[in-house]
Every structure is written in structure tokens, then in C-alpha cells.
N, C-alpha and C positions, 0 to 999 in steps of 0.2 A: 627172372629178368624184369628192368622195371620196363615202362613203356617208353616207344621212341621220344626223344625229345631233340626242339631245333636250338642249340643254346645261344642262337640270334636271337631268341625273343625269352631269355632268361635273363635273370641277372648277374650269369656269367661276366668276371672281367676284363673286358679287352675294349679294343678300340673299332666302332661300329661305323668309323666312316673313312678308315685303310684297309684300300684295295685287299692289300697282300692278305690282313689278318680277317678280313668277310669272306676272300675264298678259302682261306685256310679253313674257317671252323663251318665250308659246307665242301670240302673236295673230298672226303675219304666218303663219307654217305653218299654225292652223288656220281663219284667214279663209280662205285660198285652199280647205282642203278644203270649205268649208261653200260657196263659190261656185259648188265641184261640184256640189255634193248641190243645192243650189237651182237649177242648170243641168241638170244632165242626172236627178235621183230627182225632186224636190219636184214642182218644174215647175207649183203649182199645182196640185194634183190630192189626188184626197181618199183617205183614207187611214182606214185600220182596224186595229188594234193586238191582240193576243194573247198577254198576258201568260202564260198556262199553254204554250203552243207554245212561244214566246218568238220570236214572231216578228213581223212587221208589213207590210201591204202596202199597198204607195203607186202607186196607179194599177192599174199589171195586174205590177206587180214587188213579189216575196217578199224580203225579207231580216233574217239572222235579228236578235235585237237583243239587250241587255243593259240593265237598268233602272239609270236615272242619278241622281233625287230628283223632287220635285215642287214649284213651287212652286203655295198657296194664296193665293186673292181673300179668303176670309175672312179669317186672322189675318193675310195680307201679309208671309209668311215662306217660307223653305227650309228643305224634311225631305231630307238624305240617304235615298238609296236602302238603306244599311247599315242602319239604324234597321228596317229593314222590320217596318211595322205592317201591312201587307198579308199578311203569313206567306209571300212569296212563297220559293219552289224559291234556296237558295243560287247555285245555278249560273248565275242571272239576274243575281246580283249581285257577280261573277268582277270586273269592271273596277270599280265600286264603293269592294270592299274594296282592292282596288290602290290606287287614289287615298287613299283612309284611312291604309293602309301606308305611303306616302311621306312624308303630311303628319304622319305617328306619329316616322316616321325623322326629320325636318328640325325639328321642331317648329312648323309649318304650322296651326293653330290652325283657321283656313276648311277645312281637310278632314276634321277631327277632330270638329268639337262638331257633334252630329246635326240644330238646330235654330239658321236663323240670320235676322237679320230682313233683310226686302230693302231695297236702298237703291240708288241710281243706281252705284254701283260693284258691288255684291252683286247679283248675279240670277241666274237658271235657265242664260241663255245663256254665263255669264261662268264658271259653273262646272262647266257644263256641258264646258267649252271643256279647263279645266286637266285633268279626270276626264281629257278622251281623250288629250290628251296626255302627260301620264301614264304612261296603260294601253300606249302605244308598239304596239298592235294598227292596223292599216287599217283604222278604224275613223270618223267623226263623230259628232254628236249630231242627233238629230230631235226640234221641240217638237210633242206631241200636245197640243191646246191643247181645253178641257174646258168646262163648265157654270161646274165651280169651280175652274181654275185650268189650273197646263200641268204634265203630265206630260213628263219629259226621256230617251227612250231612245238609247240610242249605236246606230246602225246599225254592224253588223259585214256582213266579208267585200264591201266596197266594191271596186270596180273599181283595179284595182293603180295606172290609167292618172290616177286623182284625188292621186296620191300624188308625180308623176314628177316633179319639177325644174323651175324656169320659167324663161325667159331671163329676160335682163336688163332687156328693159320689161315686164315681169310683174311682174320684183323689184320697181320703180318702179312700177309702176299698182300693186300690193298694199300697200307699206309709203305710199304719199300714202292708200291708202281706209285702211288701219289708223290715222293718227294724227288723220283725221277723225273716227271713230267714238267713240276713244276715248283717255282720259287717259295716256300711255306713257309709260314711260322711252326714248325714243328709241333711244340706241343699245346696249339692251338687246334690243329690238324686233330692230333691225336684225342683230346678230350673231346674236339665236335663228332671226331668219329665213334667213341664209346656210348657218347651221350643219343649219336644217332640208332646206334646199333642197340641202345635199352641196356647196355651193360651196369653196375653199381663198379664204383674203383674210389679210390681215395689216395691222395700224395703222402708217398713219405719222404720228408725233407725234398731233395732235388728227381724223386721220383713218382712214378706213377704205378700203382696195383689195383691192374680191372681183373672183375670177376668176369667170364662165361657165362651162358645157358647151361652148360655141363657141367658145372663148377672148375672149369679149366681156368687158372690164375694166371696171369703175363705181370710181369715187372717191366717195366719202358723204364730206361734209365735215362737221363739228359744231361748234356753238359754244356757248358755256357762257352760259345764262339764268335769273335767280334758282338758282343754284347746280344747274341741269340743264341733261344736255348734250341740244343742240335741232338739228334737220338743218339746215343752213344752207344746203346744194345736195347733189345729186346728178350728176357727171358721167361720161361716157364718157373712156375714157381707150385711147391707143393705143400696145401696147410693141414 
């Protein structure tokens, strides 16, 4: 297997300043992390946040964190954590200005303007998502959810073990829960997820054939709908 790679900062080709196609090539690597965090941190359990530490404790586990934005009930909007109106300590806001940085690099517009309104593609969770992949840190996102609204920290220093490769029905149980949830570019999705998961694959004509860890082969096949490409099947293949 080769190593993880983010193909936001490859020269992968796609379009680095639509919504749709930046979450696409970070949703299948950071579903699976967030199924972590919700499996083995979240777990239901209640949790207390400490911004001046810069830490947060979820159940009877410490870990440290990094301030992400907020979204508010009252105006129904996203404030970058950068903005910081709160005066918080720079150092909280290391992964932040990363994502800033990026979206300054590509011309990324969603990382750049400090205040954005929310809307069924626009959220806490959705940008939450791009920040940590990004930051390229072992890192997810935690919503501290409020009186007025949900505060979005990145839990750092995550168990190495949230990070590791998944076979081949992982790959498929992850990218069917990814294009349930949310609008994708398919196989945008799919190559950020192989490329995250350290898999080697190569296209043949209108398909895609990733290797395993195991040497387990999948064939993603696609087909072109309203001028996007859509999964048509996914098969096992044996060489």
C-alpha cells in the first residue's frame, strides 16, 4: 500500500474552488474518521470544552483541540474560527489559518470570507470537514452544540488506529453511506477516497480498478448522468 495522500494538494484534476467537488475528494476519508470519533470518543457521552487549556473532555478522555468556527441559531450563519472575536490565544487557531492559507492559495472563496450564510450544502459539519483535511494533522472535528448555536473543535492527536486503511468492504460500505448523505461528484469521491486510503488503482476507459492491502481488486464502474459521472456498480475482481 502506498501512503495516504490528500489529492487537494496533488495535481489531481478537478475544480479547487467548487463546493460540491472539494467535498467530494475529502467526504469518504473523513466519514470514516468521524465514524471513529462517534464509535469509539463521542459514544454519547457528555462533554466539557476548555478553551484557555485548549482542551476538551469527552466522557473520562482528554484531548487536546484546535478551534474550527461556529455556527449561530440567531443570524443562521458561519463565523470562521480566524475572525476570532473571542481574542482567543493564536495557537488554538494553527489548523484554522491552514485551511484560510489553502483556500488564499486556490482561490477557495468558502475558506477565505470570514462570514458565510448556512444553507443545506454550507454547514458547521461540511466545513468542518474540508478545515481537517486540509490541516493533513490526525486530527477530526467535534460539534460542542450550545444554548445559541454549535461550536466546531478539531480533536487532535486521535488514535493513529482511526487513520489506518480499510479493506475493500469498508471502501463499499463507506462510499454507498457517502453518496446517501450527500450530493457528490462520484468519482471524485471515489479516487479522493482510494488516494486517502493509500490504495494504487488505475482507469480503464470509463472505470476505475483499486488494489487492497490484501490484494483485494474492486472495479467501480461509472456512467455518465445529466452530464455526471454516477456509480453504476462496484465489483470484486480477481487477477
Amino acid at each position: 500500500m502506498a501512503e495516504r495522500v490528500n489529492i487537494l494538494k496533488t495535481d489531481y484534476k478537478m475544480d479547487r474552488t467548487d463546493l460540491r467537488q472539494v467535498v467530494s475528494a475529502v467526504f469518504g476519508g473523513m466519514l470514516h474518521v468521524q465514524d471513529m470519533i462517534d464509535m469509539y470518543v463521542a459514544k454519547g457521552q457528555s462533554w466539557n470544552v476548555d478553551f484557555a487549556a485548549q482542551k476538551i473532555k469527552i466522557g473520562n478522555s482528554i484531548y487536546p483541540i484546535q478551534f474550527i468556527g461556529s455556527e449561530s441559531i440567531q443570524s443562521n450563519d458561519w463565523l470562521w474560527g480566524w475572525e476570532n472575536i473571542n481574542g482567543f490565544d493564536e495557537s488554538l487557531l494553527t489548523l484554522v489559518n491552514e485551511a484560510k492559507a489553502f483556500g488564499e492559495n486556490v482561490g477557495f472563496d468558502i475558506l477565505t470570507v470570514p462570514k458565510l450564510p448556512l444553507t443545506e450544502s454550507v454547514t458547521g459539519y461540511i466545513l468542518s470537514m474540508i478545515a481537517c483535511t486540509v490541516s493533513e494533522k490526525n486530527c477530526g472535528y467535534y460539534p460542542c452544540r450550545h444554548s445559541g448555536g454549535v461550536a466546531f473543535v478539531a480533536l487532535c492527536d486521535l488514535p493513529e488506529s482511526f487513520f489506518e486503511p480499510v479493506n475493500s468492504t469498508g471502501f463499499i460500505n463507506n462510499i454507498m453511506k457517502a453518496i446517501s448523505l450527500y450530493e457528490l461528484d462520484h468519482k471524485i469521491l471515489v479516487e479522493g477516497f482510494l488516494a486517502w486510503n493509500g490504495c494504487e488503482y488505475h482507469r480503464e476507459e470509463n472505470d476505475i480498478c483499486a488494489t487492497f492491502e490484501n490484494k483485494e481488486q474492486l472495479l467501480i464502474r461509472f456512467e455518465d448522468i445529466d452530464n455526471k459521472k454516477r456509480i453504476k456498480a462496484i465489483e470484486g475482481t480477481v487477477r
